[in-house]
Each structure stands twice: as C-alpha cells, then as structure tokens.
C-alpha positions in Angstrom: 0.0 0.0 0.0 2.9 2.5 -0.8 2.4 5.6 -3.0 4.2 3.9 -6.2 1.5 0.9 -5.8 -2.5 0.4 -6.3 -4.1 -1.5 -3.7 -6.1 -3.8 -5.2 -8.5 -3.8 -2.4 -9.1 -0.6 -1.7 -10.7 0.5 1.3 -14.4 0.5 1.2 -16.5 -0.2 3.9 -16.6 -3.6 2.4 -13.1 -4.4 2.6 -12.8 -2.0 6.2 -15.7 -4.8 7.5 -13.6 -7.6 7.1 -10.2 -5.8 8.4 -11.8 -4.8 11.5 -12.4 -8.5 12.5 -9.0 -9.3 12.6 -7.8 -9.3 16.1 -4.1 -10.3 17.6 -5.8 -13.9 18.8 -6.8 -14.3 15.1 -3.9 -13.1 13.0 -0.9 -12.7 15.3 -1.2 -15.9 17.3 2.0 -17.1 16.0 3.9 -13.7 17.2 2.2 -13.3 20.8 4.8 -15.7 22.6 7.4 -14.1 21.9 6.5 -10.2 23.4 6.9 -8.8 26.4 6.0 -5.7 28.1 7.9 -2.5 27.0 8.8 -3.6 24.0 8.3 -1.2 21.1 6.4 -2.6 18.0 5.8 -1.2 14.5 2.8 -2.4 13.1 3.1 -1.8 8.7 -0.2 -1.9 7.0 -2.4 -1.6 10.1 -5.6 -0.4 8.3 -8.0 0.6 10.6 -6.0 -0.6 13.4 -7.7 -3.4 15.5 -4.6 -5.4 15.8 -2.5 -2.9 16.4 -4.6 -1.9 19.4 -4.7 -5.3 20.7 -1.2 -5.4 20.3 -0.5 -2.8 22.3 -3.1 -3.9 25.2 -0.1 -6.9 25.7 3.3 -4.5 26.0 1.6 -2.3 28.4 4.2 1.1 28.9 5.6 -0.2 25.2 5.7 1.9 22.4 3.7 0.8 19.6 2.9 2.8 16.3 0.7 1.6 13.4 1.2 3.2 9.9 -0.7 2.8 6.4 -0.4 5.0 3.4 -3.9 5.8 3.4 -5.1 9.1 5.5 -8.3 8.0 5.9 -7.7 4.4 7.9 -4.9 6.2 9.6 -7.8 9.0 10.6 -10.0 6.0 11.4 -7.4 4.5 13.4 -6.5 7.0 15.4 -10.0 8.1 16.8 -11.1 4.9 17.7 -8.2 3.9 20.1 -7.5 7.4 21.8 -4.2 7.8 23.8 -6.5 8.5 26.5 -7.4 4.6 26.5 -3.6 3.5 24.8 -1.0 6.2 25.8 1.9 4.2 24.3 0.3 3.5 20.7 0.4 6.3 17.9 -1.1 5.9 14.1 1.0 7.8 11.5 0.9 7.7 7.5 3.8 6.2 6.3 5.6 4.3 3.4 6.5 0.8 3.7 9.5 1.2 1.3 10.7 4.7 2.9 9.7 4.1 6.8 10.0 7.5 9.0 11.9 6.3 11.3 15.7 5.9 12.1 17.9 2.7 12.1 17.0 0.3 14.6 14.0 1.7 16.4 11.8 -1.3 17.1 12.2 -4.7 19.0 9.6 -6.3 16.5 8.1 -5.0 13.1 4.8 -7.0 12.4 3.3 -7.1 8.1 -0.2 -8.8 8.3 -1.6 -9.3 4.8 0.8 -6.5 3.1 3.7 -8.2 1.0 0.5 -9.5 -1.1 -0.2 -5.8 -2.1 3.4 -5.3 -2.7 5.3 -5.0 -6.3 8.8 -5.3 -4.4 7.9 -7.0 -1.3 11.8 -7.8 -0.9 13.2 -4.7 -0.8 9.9 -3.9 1.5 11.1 -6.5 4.2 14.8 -4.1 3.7 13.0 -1.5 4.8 11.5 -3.5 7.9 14.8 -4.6 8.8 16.4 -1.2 8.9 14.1 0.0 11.3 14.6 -3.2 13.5 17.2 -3.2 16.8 19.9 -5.6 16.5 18.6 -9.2 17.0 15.0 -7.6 16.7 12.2 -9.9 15.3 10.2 -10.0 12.1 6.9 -10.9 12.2 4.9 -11.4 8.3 1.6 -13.6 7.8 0.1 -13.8 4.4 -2.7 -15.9 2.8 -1.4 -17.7 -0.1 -4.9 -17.2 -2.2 -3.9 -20.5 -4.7 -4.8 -22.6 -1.7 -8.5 -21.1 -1.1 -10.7 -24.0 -1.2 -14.6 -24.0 -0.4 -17.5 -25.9 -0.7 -20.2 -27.0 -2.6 -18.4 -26.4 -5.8 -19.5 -22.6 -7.7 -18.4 -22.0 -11.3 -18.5 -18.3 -10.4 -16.3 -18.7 -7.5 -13.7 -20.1 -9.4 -14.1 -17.5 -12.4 -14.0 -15.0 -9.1 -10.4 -16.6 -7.9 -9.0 -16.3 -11.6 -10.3 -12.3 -11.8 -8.9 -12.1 -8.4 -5.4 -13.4 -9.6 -5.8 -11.3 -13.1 -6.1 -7.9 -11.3 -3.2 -8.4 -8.6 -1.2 -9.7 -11.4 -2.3 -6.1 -13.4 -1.3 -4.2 -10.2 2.6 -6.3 -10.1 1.6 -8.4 -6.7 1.3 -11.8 -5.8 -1.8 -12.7 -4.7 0.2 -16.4 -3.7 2.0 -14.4 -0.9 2.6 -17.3 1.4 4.5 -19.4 -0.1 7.0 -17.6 -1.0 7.4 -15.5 2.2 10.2 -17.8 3.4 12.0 -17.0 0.4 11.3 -13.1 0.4 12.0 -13.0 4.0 15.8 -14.8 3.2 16.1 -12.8 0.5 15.7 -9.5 2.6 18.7 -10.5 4.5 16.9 -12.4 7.7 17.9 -15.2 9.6 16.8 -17.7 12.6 13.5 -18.1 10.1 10.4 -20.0 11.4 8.2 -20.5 9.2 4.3 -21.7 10.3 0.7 -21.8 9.0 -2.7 -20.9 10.3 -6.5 -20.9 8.8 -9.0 -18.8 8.5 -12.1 -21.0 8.7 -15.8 -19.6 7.4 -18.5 -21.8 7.9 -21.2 -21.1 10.8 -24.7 -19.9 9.4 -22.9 -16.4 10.9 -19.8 -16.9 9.5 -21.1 -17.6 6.3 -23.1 -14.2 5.9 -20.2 -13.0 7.0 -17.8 -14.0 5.3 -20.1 -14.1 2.0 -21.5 -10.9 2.6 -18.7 -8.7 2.4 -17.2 -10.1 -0.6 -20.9 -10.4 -2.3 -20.5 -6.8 -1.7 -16.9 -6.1 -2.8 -17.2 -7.5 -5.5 -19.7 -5.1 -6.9 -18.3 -1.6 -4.9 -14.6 -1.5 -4.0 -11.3 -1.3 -5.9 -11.6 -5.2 -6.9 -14.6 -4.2 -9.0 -13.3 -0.7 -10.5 -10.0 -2.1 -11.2 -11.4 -5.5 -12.9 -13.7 -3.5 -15.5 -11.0 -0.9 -16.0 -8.5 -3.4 -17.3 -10.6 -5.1 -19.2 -11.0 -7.9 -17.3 -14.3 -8.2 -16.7 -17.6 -6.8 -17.1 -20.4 -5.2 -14.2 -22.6 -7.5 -15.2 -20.1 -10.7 -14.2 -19.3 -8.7 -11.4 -23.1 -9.3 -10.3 -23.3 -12.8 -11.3 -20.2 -13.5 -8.9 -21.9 -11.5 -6.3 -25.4 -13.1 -6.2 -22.8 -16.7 -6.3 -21.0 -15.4 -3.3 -24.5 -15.0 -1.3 -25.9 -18.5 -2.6 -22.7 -20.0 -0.7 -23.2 -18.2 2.1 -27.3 -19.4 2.3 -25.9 -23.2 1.8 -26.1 -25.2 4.6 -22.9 -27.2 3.9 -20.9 -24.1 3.0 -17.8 -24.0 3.6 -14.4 -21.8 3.1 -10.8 -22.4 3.9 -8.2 -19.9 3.6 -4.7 -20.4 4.2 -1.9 -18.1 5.9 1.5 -18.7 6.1 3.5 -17.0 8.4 7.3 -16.0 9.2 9.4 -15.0 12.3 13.0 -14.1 11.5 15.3 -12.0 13.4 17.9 -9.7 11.9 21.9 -10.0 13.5 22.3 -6.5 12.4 19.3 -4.7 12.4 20.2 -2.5 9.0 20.8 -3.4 5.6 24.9 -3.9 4.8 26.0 -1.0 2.3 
C-alpha cells in the first residue's frame, strides 16, 4: 500500500468490515509468545488498526505505532483507540518502502496481509529490517490465495479466484504471498526463520453471511470491482453474477471456506541493511 503501488482492495467499507475482524488472537497468534511488556512494536499496513490496538493492550508502557499509506484508515485508526485509552500506541501515514523512522528503532516490526499488495515485497522487508534493533524480530503472515478452497463447488467462484489473480497480477503483486514468504523473508537479508501456518475457517450460518457478505459486496463496490472492469478484465454484469454466487454459498447449509496463511518470524543479527 505505498504511493508507487495500487491497492487492489481498496478501502471501502466492504473491505474495512472484514479488516476490523482481525484481532491479535486471530492473526498474530504465532507472534504473541514471543512479546513482552515494554517492547516497542511497528505495526506496517495496520488499516484501521484493531490489531495494532490489541497489540498494544499486551506491552503495556511499550511503544507501539501503526502506519498505512492511506489518510483516511490512519484518521479511522486514530480516533477509535484514543491515547487517552492507549498512551503508548500512535497511528502515522507512512511508506513501507521509505519508513520514517531511524535505524533500529523497534524490538519487533509486524506485516499482516501486506507483502501481497506489494510489487517489491523484498526490498519492503529491507525497509523493515532497517528499522529493526539488532537481533529484533520480524513478524509477516500472508494468505497464499492458490490454496482457497470452499465448498459446494460454484463455477463463479472459481471464475472470481481467476479475476482475483488477473487484477493483482495487473497491479505487479502476488496474490500467492505465502509461499513464497520464506523466500522473500531470506532474500531480505533475515535469519533464525520460522516458518508456520494458520487458517481462517468460514463456515457457521454467521460466518457464512459473514464471510459471503462482504465479498458479495466487494465485488460489486470496491477497488476489486473498478479495477477489474478498467483493465478489461471483466464486465459489471459478471461482477453481479459472482456477487449473487457469493450469497448462494453463504445461504448453503454445507458451505464451507478455507483460507490459508503462512506465516514467518526471523530475526535480523544487524538490524540494517549492509551497504
């Protein structure tokens, strides 16, 4: 989500639903063992900051600052979890591939469903590691979209997956982030990986009108659905077809949805990039 980059999401209240679900339990399990109070944490990409916040309830006097490139999640962010309520956590608009902040500022920097977005999610994951301390960790989780499986079977879902994989591929991202984090993560100049996976499972009568819902609606209002018909890649009335699919699954009583997320802790020996 950097200034060079479309987000292929966007951030309509669509796509702003489903962010604000995610909570540390849900989509920073895999980090929460290894913080401690006091510790300062940077969270990139923190959208409307629910995670952040959460994160921030666990290092108690730690500094903790959550920065997007948008100014209105970052607006969002920063009314809805007042300093009056977290005095150590701070939302600021920033740049994942230009980070405000000097060398070796944070004990952890956390990516949550970012290096998807990303054209260069390498020299992104430099960036991180500048702004690390010296043996600092590095915490990335990304759904790996190839591996999205659901139930019963929708011709329109699938067509929705392949539109889904034509537009990221028109914005220069992989929408197959996870399994190649290991690799990014190495390439970025990391060590002491540990590499992990967790799912995101939809398939409660709530969690279907959930889940089906919001992408019955994004489908037809956010960026997904601009972007798609300006390159050419689909049509509004398509758009609609895989829409009405979208809340057919959700009304099926055997529906189900599995998405997969891969995730990465590393730790950096230096803390900055070597010259």
């Amino acid at each position: 989500m950097m200034t060079a980059e479309r987000y292929s999401h966007g951030h309509h209240e669509s796509v702003l639903r489903s962010h604000r679900w995610r909570t540390a339990e849900n989509s920073a399990g895999f980090l929460l063992p290894h913080l401690s109070a006091g510790m300062s944490l940077l969270d990139v990409g923190c959208g409307p900051g629910t995670i952040t916040a959460d994160l921030a309830g666990r290092l108690g006097d730690g500094r903790v600052v959550g920065v997007d490139l948008s100014h209105n999640v970052i607006e969002i962010a920063a009314a809805q979890y007042g300093l009056d309520r977290y005095p150590g956590l701070a939302f600021e608009v920033a740049d994942v591939y230009a980070l405000g902040f000097s060398d070796g500022t944070f004990d952890v920097v956390y990516a949550h469903q970012v290096l998807q977005h990303l054209s260069k999610p390498v020299e992104a994951l430099r960036e991180m590691r500048r702004v690390l301390k010296p043996g600092g960790t590095l915490a990335v989780r990304d759904a790996d979209y190839g591996t999205f499986v659901w139930s019963p079977d929708e011709p329109l879902l699938d067509r929705w997956l392949a539109l889904y994989h034509d537009i990221t591929s028109a914005n220069q991202a992989e929408a197959n982030a996870g399994r190649y984090l290991k690799s990014w993560v190495g390439a970025a100049g990391f060590d002491e990986l540990v590499v992990s996976s967790s799912n995101w499972i939809f398939e409660s009568p709530d969690e279907r009108t959930w889940w089906g819902g919001l992408w019955a609606d994004r489908v037809v209002h956010s960026e997904f659905a601009r972007q798609g018909v300006e390159y050419g890649l689909t049509t509004t009335n398509e758009l609609e077809e895989i829409s009405e699919a979208f809340h057919r699954w959700s009304n099926s009583l055997d529906g189900f949805f599995l998405l997969v997320n891969v995730e990465v802790l590393a730790r950096s020996s230096t803390g900055v990039n070597p010259i």
